[in-house]
C-alpha positions in Angstrom: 18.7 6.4 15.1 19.2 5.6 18.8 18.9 2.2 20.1 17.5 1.5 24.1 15.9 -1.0 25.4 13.2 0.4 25.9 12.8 -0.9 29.8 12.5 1.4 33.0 15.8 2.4 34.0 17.1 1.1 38.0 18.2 2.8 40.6 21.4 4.5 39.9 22.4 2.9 43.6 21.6 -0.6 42.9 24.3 -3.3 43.3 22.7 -6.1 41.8 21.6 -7.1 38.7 17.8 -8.1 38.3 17.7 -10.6 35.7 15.2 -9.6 32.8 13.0 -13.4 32.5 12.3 -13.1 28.7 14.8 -12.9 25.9 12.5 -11.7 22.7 14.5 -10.2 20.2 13.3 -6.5 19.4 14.0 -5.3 16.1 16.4 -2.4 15.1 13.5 0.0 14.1 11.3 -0.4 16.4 13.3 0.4 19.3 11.9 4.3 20.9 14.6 7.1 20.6 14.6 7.7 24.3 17.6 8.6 25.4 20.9 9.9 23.4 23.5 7.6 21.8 26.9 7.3 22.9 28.1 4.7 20.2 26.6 5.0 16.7 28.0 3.0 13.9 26.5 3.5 9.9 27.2 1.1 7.4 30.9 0.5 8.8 33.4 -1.3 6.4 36.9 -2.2 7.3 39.1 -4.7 5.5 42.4 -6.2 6.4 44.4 -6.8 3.0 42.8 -8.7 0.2 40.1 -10.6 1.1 39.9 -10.2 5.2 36.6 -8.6 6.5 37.0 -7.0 9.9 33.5 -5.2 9.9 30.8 -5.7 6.8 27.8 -2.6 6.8 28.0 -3.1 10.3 25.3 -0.3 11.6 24.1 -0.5 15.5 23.8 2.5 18.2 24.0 1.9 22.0 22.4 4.8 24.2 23.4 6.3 27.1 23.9 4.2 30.3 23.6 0.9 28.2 24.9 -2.5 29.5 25.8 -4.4 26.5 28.0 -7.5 25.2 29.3 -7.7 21.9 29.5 -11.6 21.3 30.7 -13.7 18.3 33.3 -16.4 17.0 36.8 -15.0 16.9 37.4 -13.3 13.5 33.9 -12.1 14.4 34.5 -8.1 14.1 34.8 -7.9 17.9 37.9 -6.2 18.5 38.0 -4.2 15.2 34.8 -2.4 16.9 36.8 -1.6 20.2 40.0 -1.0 18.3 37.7 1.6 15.5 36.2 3.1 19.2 39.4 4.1 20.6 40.6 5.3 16.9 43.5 2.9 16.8 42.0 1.9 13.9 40.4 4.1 11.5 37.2 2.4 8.7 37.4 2.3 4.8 34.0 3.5 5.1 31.1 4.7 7.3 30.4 6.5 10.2 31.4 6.4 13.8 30.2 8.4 16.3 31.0 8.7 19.8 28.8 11.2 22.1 27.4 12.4 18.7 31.0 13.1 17.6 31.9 11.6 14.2 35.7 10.2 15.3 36.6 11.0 11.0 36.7 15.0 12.7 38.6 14.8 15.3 42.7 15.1 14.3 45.3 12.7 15.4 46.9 15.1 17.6 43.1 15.3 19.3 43.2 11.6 19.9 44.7 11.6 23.5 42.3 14.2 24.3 39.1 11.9 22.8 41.0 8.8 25.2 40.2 10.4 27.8 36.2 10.3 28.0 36.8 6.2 27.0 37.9 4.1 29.9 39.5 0.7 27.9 40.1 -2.9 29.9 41.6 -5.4 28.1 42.2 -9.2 28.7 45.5 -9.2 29.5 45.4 -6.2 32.0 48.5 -4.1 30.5 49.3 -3.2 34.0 52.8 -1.3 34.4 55.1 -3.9 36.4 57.5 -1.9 38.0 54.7 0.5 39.8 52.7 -0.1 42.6 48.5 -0.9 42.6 48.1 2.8 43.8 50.8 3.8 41.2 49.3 1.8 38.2 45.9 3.7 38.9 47.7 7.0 39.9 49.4 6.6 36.5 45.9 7.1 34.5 45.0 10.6 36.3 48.5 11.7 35.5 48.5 11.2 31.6 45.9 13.3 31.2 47.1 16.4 33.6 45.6 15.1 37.1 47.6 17.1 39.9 48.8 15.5 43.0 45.4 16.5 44.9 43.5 15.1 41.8 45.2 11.7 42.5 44.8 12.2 46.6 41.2 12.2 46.0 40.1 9.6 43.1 42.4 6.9 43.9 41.1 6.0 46.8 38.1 5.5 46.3 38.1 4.3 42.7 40.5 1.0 44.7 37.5 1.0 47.9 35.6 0.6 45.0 37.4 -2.5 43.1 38.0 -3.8 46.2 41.8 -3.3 46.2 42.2 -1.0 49.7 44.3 -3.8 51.4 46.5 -4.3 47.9 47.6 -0.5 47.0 51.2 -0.8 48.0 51.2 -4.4 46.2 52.9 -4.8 42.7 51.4 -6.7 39.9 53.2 -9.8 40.3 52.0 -10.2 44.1 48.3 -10.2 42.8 46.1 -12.7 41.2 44.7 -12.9 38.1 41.3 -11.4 39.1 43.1 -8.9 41.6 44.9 -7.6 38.5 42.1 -7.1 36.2 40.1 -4.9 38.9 43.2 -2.8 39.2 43.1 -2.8 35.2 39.6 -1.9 35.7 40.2 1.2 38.6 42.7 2.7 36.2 40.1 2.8 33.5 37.1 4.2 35.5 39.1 6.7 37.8 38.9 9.6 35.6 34.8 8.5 35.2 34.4 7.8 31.6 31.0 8.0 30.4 31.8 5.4 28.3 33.8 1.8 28.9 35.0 -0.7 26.6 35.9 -4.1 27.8 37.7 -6.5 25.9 37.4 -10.3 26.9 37.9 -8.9 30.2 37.3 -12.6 31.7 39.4 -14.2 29.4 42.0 -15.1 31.3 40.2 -15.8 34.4 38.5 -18.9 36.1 34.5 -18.5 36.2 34.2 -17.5 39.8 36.7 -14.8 39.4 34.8 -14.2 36.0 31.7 -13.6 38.1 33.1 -10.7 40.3 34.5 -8.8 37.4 31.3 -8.6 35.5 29.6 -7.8 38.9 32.0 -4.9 39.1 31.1 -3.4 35.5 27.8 -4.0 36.4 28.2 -1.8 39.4 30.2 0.8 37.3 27.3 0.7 34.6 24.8 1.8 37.4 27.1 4.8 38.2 25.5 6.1 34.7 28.7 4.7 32.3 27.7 2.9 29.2 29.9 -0.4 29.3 29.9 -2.5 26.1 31.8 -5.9 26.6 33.2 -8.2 24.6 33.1 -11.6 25.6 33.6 -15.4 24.6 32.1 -16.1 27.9 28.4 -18.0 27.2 27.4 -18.7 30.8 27.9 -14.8 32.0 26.1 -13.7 29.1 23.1 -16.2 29.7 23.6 -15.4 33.6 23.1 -11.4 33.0 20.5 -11.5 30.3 21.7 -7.7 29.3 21.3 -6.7 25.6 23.4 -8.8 23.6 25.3 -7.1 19.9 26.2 -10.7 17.7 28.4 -10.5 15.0 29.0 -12.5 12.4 31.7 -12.8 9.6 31.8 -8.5 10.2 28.1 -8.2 10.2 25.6 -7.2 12.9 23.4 -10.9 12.8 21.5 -10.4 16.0 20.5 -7.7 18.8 18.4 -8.1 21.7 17.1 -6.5 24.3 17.7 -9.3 26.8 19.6 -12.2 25.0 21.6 -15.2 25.5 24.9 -15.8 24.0 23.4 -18.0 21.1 20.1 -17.2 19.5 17.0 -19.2 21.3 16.6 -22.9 19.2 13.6 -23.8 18.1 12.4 -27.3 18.9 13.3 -28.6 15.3 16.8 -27.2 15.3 17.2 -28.2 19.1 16.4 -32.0 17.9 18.6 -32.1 15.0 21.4 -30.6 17.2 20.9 -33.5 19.5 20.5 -36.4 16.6 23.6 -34.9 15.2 25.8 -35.0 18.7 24.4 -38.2 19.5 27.1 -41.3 19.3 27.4 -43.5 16.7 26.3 -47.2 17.2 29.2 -49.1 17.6 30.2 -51.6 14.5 29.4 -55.0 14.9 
């Protein structure tokens, strides 16, 4: 069963983000099937040894040209999702589909193959050292057969895109931390993925920095790529207001359409939070 929204799609050209001004969770069922689902996950178990939960039943679907963030406390079930998505992982039980592909058909030898349709950013950028910011992004068409003319073409744009036409003869260690995360991020959407996983892509980076990464997927995601992020980072998520994915202990606790980070408090819960923050009188 396909998950959306269910609000009026943008313009594919838009830059900016238009906030959404209510955050009302929408339950699972009564979401409209209205557009094909990219990710689909049923009833998804994996364990790590005795006793360590990496996903419980987890069951969600994101459709086509979705924005969404996959929050939660570490230990969460965060990265065992991206990790089951690009099948470096596989589940104990369950179903995963990608593009209505259950990822339990497709062989390990098929696996570079499937790679290919999923661009993957991760927090620590994985960027090869000894190559160039042209060569790093070059590097991603030519795993997976792009020709010399391929590259003369994608490149650059996919770095007038990032913002990185001034750095392409630059090598990792001449860049800044948010300089090397959009050239982690051109590598991953040169081939244009219809899909794009982000792992704590802000991680590592101060919160203006933060700021034009996620403006950057944002612009990706109205290119028509789904992007599902994972983040620690509570002010982008409350800043964006896209449909939020929380997990909890391996279980899917909360999805809305237009969420925050945390779930909205109600006025009782708000008051004890603040009774139970408040200092202690001091001995006398």
């Amino acid at each position: 069963m396909a998950v959306t929204t269910g609000r009026s799609r943008l313009s594919r050209h838009a830059v900016a983000a238009q906030a959404p001004t209510t955050a009302a969770a929408i339950p699972h069922a009564a979401r409209p099937a209205a557009t094909p689902s990219v990710i689909e996950l049923r009833a998804v178990e994996k364990r790590y040894g005795v006793g360590a939960i990496g996903l419980d039943q987890a069951t969600f679907s994101i459709a086509r040209g979705e924005f969404v963030f996959l929050v939660g406390a570490t230990g969460s079930g965060k990265s065992t999702v991206m990790r089951l998505l690009i099948k470096e992982l596989e589940p104990d039980d369950g179903t995963i589909r990608v593009a209505g592909r259950d990822l339990a058909e497709i062989p390990r030898k098929r696996v570079p193959y499937y790679r290919r349709n999923v661009g993957v950013v991760f927090q620590d950028f994985k960027l090869l050292p000894n190559r160039t910011v042209h060569d790093n992004v070059a590097y991603a068409l030519q795993v997976t057969g792009g020709g010399r003319r391929d590259i003369r073409a994608k490149v650059p744009d996919i770095l007038r895109l990032t913002g990185l036409s001034t750095k392409l003869h630059n090598y990792p260690d001449e860049l800044s931390g948010g300089e090397q995360q959009r050239v982690a991020i051109a590598r991953a959407f040169v081939n244009h993925p219809p899909l794009l996983l982000a792992d704590e892509p802000t991680g590592n980076l101060d919160p203006e920095t933060s700021i034009g990464i996620m403006q950057l997927l944002y612009r990706i995601n109205r290119t028509g790529t789904t992007v599902l992020v994972a983040t620690h980072d509570h002010a982008m998520v409350d800043k964006m207001r896209r449909r939020v994915i929380e997990l909890s202990q391996g279980r899917v606790v909360r999805d809305e359409a237009t969420g925050l980070y945390a779930r909205d408090e109600s006025t009782r819960e708000f008051a004890a939070r603040l009774r139970n923050d408040a200092p202690s009188a001091p001995e006398i």
